[in-house]
Residue frames as a rotation matrix with the C-alpha (Angstrom) as fourth column:
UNK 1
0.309 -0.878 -0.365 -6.33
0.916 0.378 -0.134 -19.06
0.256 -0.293 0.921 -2.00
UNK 2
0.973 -0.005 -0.230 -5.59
0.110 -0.868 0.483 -16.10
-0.202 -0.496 -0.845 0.44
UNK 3
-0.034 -0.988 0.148 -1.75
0.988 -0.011 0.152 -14.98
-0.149 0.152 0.977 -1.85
UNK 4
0.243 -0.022 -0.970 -0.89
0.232 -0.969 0.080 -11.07
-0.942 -0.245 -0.231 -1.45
UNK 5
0.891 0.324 0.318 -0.20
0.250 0.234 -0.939 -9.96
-0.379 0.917 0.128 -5.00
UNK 6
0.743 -0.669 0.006 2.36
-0.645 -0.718 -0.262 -7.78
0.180 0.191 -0.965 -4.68
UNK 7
0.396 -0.567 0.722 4.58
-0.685 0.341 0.644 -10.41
-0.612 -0.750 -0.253 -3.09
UNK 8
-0.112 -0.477 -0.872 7.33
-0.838 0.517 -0.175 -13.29
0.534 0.711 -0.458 -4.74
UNK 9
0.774 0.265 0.575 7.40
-0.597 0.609 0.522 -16.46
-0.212 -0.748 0.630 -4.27
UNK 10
-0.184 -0.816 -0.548 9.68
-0.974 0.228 -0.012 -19.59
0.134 0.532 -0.836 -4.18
UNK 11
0.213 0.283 -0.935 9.30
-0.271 0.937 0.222 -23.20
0.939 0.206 0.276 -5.03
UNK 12
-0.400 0.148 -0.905 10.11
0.481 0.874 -0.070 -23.81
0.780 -0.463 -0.420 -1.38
UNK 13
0.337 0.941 0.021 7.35
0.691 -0.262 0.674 -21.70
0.640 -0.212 -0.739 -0.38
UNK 14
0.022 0.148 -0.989 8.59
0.920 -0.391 -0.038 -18.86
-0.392 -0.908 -0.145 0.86
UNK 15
0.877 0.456 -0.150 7.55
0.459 -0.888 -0.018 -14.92
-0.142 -0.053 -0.988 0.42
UNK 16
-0.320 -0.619 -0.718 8.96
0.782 -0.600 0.169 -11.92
-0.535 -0.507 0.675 -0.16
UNK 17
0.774 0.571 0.274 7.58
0.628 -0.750 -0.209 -8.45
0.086 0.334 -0.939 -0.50
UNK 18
-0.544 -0.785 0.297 10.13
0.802 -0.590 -0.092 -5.68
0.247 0.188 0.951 -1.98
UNK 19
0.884 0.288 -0.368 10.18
0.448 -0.749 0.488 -1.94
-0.135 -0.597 -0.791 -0.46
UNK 20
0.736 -0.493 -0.463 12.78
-0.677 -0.538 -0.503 -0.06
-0.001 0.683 -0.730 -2.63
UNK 21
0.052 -0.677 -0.734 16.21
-0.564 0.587 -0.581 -2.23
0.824 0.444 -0.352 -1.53
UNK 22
-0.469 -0.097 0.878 14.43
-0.878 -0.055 -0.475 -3.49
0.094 -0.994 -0.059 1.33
UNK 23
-0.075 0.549 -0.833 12.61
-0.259 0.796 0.547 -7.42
0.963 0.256 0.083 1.14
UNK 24
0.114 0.299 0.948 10.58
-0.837 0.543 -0.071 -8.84
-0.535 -0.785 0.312 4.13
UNK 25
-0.471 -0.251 -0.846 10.71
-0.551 0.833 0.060 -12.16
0.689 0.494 -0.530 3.73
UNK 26
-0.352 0.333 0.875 8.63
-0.684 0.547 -0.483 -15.16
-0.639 -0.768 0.036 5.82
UNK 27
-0.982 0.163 0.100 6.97
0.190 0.886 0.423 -18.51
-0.019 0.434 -0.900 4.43
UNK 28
-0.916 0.402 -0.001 4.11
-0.180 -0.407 0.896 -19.02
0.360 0.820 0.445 2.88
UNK 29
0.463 0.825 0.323 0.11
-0.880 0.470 0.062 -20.21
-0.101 -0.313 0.944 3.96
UNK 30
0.513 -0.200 -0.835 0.94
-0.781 0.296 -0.550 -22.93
0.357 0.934 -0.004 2.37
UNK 31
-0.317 -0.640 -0.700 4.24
0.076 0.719 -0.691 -24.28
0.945 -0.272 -0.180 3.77
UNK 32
-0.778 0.066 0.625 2.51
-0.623 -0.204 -0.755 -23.07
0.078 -0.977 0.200 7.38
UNK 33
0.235 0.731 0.641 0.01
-0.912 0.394 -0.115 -25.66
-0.337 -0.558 0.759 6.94
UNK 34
0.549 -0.495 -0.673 2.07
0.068 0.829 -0.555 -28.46
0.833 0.259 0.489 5.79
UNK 35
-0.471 -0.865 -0.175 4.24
-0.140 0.270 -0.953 -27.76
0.871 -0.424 -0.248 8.73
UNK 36
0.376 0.519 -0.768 1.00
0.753 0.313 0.580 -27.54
0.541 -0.795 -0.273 11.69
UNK 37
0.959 0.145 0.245 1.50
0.016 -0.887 0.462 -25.41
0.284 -0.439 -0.852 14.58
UNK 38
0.307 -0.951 0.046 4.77
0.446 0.101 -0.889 -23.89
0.841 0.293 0.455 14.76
UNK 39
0.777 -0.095 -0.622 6.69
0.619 -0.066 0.783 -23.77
-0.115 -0.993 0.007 18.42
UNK 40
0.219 -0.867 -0.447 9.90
0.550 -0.269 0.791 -22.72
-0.806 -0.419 0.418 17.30
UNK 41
0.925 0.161 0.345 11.36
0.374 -0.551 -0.746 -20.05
0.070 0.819 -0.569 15.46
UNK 42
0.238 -0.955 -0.176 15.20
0.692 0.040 0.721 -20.31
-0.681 -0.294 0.670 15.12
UNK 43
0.873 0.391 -0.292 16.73
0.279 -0.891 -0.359 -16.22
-0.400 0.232 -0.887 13.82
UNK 44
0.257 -0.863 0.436 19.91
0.814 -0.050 -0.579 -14.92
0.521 0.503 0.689 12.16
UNK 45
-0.324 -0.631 -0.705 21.83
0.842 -0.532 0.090 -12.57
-0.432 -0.564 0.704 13.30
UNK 46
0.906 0.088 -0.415 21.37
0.023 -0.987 -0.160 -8.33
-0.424 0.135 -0.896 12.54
UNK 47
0.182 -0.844 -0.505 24.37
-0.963 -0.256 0.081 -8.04
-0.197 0.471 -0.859 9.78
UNK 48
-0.329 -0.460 0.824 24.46
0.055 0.862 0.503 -11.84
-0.943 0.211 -0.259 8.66
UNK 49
-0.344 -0.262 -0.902 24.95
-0.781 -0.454 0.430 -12.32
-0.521 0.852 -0.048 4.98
UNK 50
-0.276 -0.005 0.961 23.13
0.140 0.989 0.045 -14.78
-0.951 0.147 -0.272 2.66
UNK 51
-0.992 0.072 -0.108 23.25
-0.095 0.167 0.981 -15.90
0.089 0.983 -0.159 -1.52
UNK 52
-0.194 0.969 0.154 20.16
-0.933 -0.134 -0.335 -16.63
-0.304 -0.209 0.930 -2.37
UNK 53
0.422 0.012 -0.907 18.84
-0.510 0.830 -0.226 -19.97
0.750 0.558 0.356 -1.91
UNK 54
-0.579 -0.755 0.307 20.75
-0.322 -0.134 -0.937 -19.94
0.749 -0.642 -0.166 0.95
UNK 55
0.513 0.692 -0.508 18.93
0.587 0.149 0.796 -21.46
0.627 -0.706 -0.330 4.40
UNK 56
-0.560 -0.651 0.512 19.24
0.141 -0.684 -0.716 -18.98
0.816 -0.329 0.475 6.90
UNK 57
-0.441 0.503 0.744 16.46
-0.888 -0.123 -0.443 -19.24
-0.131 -0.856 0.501 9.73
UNK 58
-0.874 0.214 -0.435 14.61
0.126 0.967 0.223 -22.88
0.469 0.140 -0.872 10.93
UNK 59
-0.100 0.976 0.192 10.86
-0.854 -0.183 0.487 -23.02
0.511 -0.115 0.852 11.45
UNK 60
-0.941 0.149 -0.304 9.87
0.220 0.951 -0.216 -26.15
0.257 -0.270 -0.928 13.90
UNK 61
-0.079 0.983 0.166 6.85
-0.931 -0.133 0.341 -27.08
0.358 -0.128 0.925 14.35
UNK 62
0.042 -0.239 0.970 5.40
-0.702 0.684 0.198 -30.23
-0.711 -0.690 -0.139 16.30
UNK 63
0.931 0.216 0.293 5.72
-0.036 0.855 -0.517 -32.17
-0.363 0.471 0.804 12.88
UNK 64
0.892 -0.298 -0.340 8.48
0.351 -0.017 0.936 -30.99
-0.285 -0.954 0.089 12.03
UNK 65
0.476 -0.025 -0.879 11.60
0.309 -0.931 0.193 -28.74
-0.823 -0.364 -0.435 11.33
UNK 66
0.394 0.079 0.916 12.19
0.916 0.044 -0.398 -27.17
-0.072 0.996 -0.055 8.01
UNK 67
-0.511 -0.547 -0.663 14.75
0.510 -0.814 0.278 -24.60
-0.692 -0.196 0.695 7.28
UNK 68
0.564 0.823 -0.068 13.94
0.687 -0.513 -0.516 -21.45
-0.459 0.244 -0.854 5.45
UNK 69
0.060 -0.336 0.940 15.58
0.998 0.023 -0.056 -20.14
-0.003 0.942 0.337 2.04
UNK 70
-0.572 -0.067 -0.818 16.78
-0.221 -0.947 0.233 -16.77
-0.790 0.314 0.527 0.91
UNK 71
0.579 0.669 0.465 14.56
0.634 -0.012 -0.773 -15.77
-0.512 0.743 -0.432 -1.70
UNK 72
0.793 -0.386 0.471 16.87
0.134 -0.644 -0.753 -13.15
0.594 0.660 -0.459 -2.62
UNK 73
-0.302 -0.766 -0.567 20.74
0.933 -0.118 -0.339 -12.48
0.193 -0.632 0.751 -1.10
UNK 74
0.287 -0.019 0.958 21.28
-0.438 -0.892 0.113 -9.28
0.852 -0.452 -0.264 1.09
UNK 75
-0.667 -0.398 0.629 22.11
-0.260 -0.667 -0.698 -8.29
0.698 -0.629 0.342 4.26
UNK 76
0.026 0.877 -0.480 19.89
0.916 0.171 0.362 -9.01
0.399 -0.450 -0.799 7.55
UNK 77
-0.409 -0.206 0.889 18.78
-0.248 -0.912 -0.326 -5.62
0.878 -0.354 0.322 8.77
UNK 78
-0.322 0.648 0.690 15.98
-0.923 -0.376 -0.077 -6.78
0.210 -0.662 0.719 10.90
UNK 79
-0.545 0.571 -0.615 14.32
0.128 0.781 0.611 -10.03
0.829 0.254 -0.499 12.30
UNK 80
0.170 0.982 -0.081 11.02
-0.111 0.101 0.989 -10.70
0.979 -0.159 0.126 13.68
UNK 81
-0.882 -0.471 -0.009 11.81
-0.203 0.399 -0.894 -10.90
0.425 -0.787 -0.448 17.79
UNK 82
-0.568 0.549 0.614 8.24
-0.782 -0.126 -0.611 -11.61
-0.258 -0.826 0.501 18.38
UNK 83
0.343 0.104 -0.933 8.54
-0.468 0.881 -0.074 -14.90
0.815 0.462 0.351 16.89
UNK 84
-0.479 -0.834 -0.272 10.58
-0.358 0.469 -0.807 -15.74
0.801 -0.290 -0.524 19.77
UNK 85
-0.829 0.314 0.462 7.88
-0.466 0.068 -0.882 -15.43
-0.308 -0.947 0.090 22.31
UNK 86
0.166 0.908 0.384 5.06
-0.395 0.418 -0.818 -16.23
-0.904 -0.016 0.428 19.91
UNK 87
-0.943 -0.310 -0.123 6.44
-0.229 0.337 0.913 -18.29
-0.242 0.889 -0.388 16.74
UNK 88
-0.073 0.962 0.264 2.21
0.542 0.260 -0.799 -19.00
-0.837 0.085 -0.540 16.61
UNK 89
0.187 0.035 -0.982 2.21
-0.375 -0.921 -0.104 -15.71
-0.908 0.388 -0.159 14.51
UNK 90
-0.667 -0.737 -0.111 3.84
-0.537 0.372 0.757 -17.79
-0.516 0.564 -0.644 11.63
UNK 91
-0.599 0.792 0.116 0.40
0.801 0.596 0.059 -20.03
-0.022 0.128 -0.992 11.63
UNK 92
-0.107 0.994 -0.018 -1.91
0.873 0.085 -0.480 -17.15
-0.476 -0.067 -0.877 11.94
UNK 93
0.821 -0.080 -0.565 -0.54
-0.297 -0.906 -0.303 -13.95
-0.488 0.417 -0.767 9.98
UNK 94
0.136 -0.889 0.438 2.33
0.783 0.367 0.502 -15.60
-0.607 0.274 0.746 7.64
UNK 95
0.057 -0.348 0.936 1.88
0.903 -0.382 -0.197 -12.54
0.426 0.856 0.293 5.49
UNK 96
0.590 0.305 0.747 1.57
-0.083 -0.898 0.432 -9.79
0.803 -0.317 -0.505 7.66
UNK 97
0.894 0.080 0.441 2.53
-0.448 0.182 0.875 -10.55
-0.010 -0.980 0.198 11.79
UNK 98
0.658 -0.026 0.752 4.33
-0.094 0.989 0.116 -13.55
-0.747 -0.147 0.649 11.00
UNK 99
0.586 -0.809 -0.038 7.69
-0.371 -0.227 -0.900 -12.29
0.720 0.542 -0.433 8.75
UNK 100
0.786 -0.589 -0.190 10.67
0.568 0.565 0.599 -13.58
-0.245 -0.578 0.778 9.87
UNK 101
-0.518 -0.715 -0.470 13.53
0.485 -0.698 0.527 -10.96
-0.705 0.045 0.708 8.70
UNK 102
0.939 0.140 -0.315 14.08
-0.126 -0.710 -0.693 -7.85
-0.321 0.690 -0.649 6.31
UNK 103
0.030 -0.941 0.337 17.20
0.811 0.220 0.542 -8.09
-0.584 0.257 0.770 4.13
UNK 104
0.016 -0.498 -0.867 18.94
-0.643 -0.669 0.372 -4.86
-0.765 0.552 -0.331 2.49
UNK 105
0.736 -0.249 0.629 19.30
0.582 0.707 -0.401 -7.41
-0.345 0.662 0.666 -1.12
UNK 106
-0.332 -0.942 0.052 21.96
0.189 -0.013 0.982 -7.38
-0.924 0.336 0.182 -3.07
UNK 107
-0.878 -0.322 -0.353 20.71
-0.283 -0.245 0.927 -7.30
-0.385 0.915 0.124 -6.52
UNK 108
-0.163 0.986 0.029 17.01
-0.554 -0.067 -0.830 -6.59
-0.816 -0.151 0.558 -6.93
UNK 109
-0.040 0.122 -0.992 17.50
-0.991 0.119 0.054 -8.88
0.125 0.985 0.116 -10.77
UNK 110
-0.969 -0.149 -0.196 16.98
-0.127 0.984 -0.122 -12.07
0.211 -0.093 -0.973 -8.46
UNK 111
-0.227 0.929 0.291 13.45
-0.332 0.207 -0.920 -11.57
-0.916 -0.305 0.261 -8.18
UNK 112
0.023 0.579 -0.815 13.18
-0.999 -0.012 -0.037 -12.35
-0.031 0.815 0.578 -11.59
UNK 113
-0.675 -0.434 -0.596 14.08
-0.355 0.900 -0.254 -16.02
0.647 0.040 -0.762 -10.41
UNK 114
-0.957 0.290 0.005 11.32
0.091 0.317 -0.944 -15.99
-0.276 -0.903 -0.329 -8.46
UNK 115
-0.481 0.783 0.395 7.39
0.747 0.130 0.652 -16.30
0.459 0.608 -0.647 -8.95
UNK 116
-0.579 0.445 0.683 4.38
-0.567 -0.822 0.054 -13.84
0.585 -0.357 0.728 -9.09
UNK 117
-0.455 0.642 0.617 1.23
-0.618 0.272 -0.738 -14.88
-0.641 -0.717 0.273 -7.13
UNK 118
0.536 0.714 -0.451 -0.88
-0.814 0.294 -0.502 -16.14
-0.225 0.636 0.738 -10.17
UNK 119
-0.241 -0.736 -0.632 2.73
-0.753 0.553 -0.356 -18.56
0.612 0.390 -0.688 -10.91
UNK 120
-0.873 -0.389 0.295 3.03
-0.462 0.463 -0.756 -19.59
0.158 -0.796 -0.584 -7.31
UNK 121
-0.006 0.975 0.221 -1.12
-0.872 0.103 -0.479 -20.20
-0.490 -0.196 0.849 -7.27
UNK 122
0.659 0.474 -0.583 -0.80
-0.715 0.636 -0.291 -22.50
0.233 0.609 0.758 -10.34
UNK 123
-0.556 -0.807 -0.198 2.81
-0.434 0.485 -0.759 -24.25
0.709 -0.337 -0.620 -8.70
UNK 124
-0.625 0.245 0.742 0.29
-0.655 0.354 -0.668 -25.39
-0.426 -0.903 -0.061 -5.90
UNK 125
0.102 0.709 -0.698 -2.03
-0.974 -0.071 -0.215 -26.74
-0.202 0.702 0.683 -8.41
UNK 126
0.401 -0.287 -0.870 -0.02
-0.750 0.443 -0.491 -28.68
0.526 0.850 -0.037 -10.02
UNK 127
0.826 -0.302 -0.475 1.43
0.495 0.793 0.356 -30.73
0.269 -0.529 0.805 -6.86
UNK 128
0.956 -0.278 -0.096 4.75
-0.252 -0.942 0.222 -28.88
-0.152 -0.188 -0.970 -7.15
């Protein structure tokens, strides 16, 4: 199972990799092959705010469309515009290419609400 270590997860499969009070953030392998090839890649805004838990960006794909969770609240600094032309990236680099924002967080004590790799490995296990 191809899971970065360093990275969190969340019971609805999505990522995030911390960089002092910076978090990328995109969906897992995982929920990219349960969802098939993905056409569409709907973005927040630069300065929108979200709680974690929060849905803040929608992933379609040709099965079909599933929003996509804060893992942690913050700030959008940044999001992925080359999702817009190729939202493919999502299917073939979900950990790397294939991020969907960066968020400034708020309060770096919500990763602890969140799994490591070895958690998120046995959550798949198990059915979820």
């Amino acid at each position: 199972m191809n899971l970065p270590e360093d990275y969190y997860y969340t019971e609805n499969h999505e990522w995030v990799v911390v960089d002092g009070k910076e978090a990328k953030i995109g969906i897992t392998n995982h929920a990219q092959e349960e969802l098939g090839d993905i056409v569409f890649v709907e973005l927040p805004e630069v300065g929108d705010v979200f709680e974690q838990e929060e849905d803040f960006a929608v992933v379609e794909s040709v099965k079909a469309v599933s929003d996509v969770y804060a893992p942690v609240s913050g700030e959008v600094l940044e999001v992925n515009e080359e999702l817009l032309d190729q939202p493919e990236l999502v299917n073939e680099e979900p950990y790397t290419a294939g991020w969907i924002v960066k968020f400034e967080m708020k309060d770096e004590g919500e990763l602890g609400n969140l799994m490591d790799s070895n958690e998120y490995a046995q959550f798949l296990e198990e059915g979820e």
